[in-house]
C-alpha positions in Angstrom: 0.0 0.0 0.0 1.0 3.6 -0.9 0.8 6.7 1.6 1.5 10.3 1.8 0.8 12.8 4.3 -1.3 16.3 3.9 -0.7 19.6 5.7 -3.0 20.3 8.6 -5.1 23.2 8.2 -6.2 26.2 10.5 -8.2 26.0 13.5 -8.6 22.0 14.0 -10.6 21.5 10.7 -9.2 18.8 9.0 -7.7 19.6 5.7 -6.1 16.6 3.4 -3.7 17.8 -0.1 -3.0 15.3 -2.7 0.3 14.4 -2.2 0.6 14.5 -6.1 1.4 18.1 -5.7 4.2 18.3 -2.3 2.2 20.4 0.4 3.6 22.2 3.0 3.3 19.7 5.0 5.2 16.8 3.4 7.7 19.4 2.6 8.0 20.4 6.8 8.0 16.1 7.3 11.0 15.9 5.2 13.1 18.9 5.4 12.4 20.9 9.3 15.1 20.6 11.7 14.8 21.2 15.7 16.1 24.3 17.3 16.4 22.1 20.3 18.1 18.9 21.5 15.8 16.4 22.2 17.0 14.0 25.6 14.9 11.6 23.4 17.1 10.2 20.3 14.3 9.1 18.3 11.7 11.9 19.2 10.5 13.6 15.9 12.2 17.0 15.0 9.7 19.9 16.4 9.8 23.3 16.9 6.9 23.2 19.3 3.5 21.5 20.1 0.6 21.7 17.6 -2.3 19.7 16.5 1.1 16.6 15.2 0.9 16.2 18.8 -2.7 14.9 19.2 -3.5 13.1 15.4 -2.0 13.0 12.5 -3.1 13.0 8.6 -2.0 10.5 6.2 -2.6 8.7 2.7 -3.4 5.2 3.0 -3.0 2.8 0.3 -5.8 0.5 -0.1 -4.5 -1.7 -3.2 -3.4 -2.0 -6.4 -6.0 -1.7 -9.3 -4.9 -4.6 -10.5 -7.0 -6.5 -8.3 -10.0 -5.7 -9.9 -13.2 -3.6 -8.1 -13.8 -7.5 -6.7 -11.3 -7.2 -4.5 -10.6 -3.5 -3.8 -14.3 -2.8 -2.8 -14.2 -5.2 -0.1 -10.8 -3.8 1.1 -11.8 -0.8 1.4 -15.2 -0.8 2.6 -13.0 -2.9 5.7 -10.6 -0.6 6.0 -13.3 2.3 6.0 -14.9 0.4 8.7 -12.5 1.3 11.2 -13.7 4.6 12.7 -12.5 4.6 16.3 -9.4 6.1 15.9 -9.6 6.8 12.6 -11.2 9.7 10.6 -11.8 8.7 6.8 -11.8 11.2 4.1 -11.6 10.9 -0.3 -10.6 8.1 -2.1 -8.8 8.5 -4.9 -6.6 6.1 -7.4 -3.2 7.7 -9.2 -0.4 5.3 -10.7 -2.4 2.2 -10.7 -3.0 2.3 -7.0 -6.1 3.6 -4.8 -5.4 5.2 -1.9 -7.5 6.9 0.9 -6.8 10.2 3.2 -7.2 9.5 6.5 -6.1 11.3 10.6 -4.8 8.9 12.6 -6.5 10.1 16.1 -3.2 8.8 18.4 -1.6 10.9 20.5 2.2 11.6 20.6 4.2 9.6 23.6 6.1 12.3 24.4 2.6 14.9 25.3 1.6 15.1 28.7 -1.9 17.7 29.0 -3.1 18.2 32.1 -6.5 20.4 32.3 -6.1 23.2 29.2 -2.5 23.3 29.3 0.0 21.0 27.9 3.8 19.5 27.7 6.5 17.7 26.0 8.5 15.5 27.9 11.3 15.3 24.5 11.5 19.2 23.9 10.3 20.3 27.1 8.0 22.5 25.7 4.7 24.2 27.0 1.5 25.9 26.4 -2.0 25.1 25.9 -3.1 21.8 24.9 -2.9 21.3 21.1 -6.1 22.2 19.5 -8.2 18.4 18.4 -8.6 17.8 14.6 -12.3 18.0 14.0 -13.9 14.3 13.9 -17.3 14.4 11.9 -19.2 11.7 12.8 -18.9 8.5 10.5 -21.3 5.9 10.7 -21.8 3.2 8.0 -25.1 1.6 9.3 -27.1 4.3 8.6 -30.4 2.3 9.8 -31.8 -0.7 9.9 -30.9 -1.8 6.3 -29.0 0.9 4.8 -25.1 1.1 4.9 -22.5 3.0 3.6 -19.9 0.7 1.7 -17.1 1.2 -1.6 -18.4 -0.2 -4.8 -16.7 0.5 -7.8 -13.7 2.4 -5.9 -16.3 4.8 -4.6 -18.4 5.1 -1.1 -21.7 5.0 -1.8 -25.1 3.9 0.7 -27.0 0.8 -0.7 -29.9 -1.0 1.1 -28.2 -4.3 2.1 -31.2 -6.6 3.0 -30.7 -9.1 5.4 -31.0 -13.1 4.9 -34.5 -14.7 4.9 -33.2 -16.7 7.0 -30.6 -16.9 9.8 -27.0 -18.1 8.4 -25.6 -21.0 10.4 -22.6 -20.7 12.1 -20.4 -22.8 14.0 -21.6 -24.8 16.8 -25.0 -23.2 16.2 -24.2 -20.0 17.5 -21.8 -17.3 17.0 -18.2 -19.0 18.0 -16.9 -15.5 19.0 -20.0 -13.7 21.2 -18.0 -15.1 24.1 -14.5 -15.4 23.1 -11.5 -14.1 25.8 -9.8 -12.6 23.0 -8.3 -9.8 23.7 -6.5 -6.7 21.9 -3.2 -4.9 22.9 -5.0 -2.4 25.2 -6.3 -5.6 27.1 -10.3 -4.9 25.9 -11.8 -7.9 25.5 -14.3 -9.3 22.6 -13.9 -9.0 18.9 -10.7 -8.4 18.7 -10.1 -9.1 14.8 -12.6 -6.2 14.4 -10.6 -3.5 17.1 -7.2 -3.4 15.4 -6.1 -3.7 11.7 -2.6 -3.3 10.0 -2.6 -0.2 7.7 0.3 1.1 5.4 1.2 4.8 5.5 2.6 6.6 2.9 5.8 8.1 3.4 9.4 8.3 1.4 12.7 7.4 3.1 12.9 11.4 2.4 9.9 12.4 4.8 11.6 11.6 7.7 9.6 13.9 9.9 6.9 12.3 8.9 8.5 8.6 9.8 9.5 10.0 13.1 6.0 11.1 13.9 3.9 7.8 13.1 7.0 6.3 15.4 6.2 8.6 18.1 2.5 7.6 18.4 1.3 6.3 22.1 1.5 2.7 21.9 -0.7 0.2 21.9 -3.2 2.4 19.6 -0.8 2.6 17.1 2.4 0.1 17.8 4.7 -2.5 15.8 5.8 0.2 12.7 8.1 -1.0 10.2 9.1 0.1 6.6 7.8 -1.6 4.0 9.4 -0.7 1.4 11.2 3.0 0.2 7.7 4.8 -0.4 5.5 3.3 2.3 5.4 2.3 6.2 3.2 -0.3 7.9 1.7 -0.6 11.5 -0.8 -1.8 13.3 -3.5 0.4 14.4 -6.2 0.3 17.7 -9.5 1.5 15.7 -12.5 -0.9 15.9 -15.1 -1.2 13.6 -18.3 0.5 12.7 -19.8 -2.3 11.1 -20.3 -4.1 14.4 -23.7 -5.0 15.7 -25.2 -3.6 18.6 -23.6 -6.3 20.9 -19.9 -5.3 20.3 -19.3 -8.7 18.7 -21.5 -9.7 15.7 -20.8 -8.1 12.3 -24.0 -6.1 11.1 -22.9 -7.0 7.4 -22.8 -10.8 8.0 -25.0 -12.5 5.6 -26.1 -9.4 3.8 -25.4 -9.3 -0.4 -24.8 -6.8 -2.6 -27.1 -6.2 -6.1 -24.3 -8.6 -8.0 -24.6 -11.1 -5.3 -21.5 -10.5 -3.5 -21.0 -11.2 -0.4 -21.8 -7.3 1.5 -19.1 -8.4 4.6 -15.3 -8.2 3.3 -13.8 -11.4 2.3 -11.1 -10.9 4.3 -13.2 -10.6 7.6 -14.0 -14.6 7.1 -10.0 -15.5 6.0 -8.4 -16.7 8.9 -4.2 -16.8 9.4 -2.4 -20.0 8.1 -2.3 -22.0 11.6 -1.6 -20.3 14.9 0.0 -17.1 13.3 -1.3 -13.7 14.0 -4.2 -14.7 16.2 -5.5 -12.7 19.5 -4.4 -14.0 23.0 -7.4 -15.8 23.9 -9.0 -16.5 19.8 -11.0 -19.2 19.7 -9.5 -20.4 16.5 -6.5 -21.2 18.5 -7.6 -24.8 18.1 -7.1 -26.1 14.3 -10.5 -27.5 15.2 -12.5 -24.6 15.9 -11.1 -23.2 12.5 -13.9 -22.2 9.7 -14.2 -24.7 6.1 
């Protein structure tokens, strides 16, 4: 997946620039130096605190267009999904590849905010507390039967009717409504739908940039390694607005789209080659819990 970051804009409202054309922003990720010495060697280079401190806007790739609208729709309409932490904005293709702008709504390790006022514990600096980015609601069940999903590279809201009848799952019941599995931040229940791996853009140049995703408070955004000269990956704390009412059951499940696909992504039913990658306490643990 490809990335690339966007320049903040005034007063918290979230403003995202293709990063086609270099904003100010990539430029200040790749080429602003401290006035200060940090006493942390891998704290980002700042000149102060700002609204870096509290989120953070980046491109995120979704996949190549290669794969066909197949594929990409159901990638992105899981990636979408994710809402918690995450605030979604355009998607847009360029050089084969379709991307999505996105704030990452983690906090910096290094800020410390007590009532209105705030502090870095790498620079030492103070003030008020960085201003928020704004975070416009984003639900994708809009009601009973109507969601907002990607279909043909696009978001769009389609009725999604339900089954006539139930689906049956394993064991008669959902295998996973009372599952001990568990994400980094120790919450417990669905946790294939709380945390997802993303892939940021960002050039070996933007090294700003690099040192900011590093400096996000872990677990919500933890485990970052470069993938490659133009992109970063790492795993993100942001669960899922496609989750039912009980926190655990997927509100897509058994739902089609007008082709006849499946609505819920595929890759919400493909589960890792044996034990690897699953949560502490995952049912599927067991080869003989595993789905097909």
């Amino acid at each position: 997946m490809g990335y690339c970051a966007r320049c903040p804009g005034g007063g918290g409202t979230l403003v995202l620039s293709n990063y086609r054309a270099p904003s100010p922003w990539v430029r200040m990720a790749s080429t602003v130096q401290p006035n200060l010495t940090s006493s942390h060697p891998v704290a980002p280079p700042c000149r102060g605190m700002g609204s870096h401190c509290r989120s953070l806007p980046v491109t995120l790739r979704v996949g190549s267009l290669e794969e066909g609208n197949a594929s990409l729709d159901h990638e992105a309409t899981w990636l979408i999904g994710h809402t918690q932490h995450i605030t979604f904005s355009d998607i847009w293709e360029d050089a084969g590849e379709l991307y999505v702008d996105a704030v990452l709504h983690v906090p910096c390790k290094y800020l410390r905010q007590q009532g209105g006022s705030g502090h870095c514990t790498a620079y030492g600096f103070d003030g008020p507390a960085p201003r928020r980015y704004s975070r416009p609601d984003q639900p994708r069940r809009l009601d009973r039967d109507r969601f907002l999903i990607v279909e043909n590279r696009r978001t769009t809201v389609r009725a999604l009717r339900p089954p006539l009848r139930g689906l049956p799952v394993l064991d008669g019941s959902n295998p996973c409504a009372l599952a001990p599995c568990r994400t980094a931040d120790n919450l417990r229940g669905a946790a294939c739908c709380r945390d997802l791996q993303i892939e940021i853009m960002c050039t070996r140049q933007q090294v700003r940039l690099e040192a900011l995703v590093r400096s996000r408070r872990s677990p919500y955004l933890c485990k970052v390694e470069r993938g490659g000269d133009f992109s970063i990956e790492a795993e993100v704390i942001s669960a899922c607005s496609y989750l039912d009412d009980d926190g655990v059951g997927c509100s897509l499940h058994g739902r089609q789209r007008a082709d006849g696909r499946p609505a819920k992504p595929d890759l919400c039913s493909d589960w890792p080659e044996k034990k690897q990658g699953l949560h502490p306490g995952c049912v599927f643990a067991s080869r003989s819990r595993r789905p097909g």
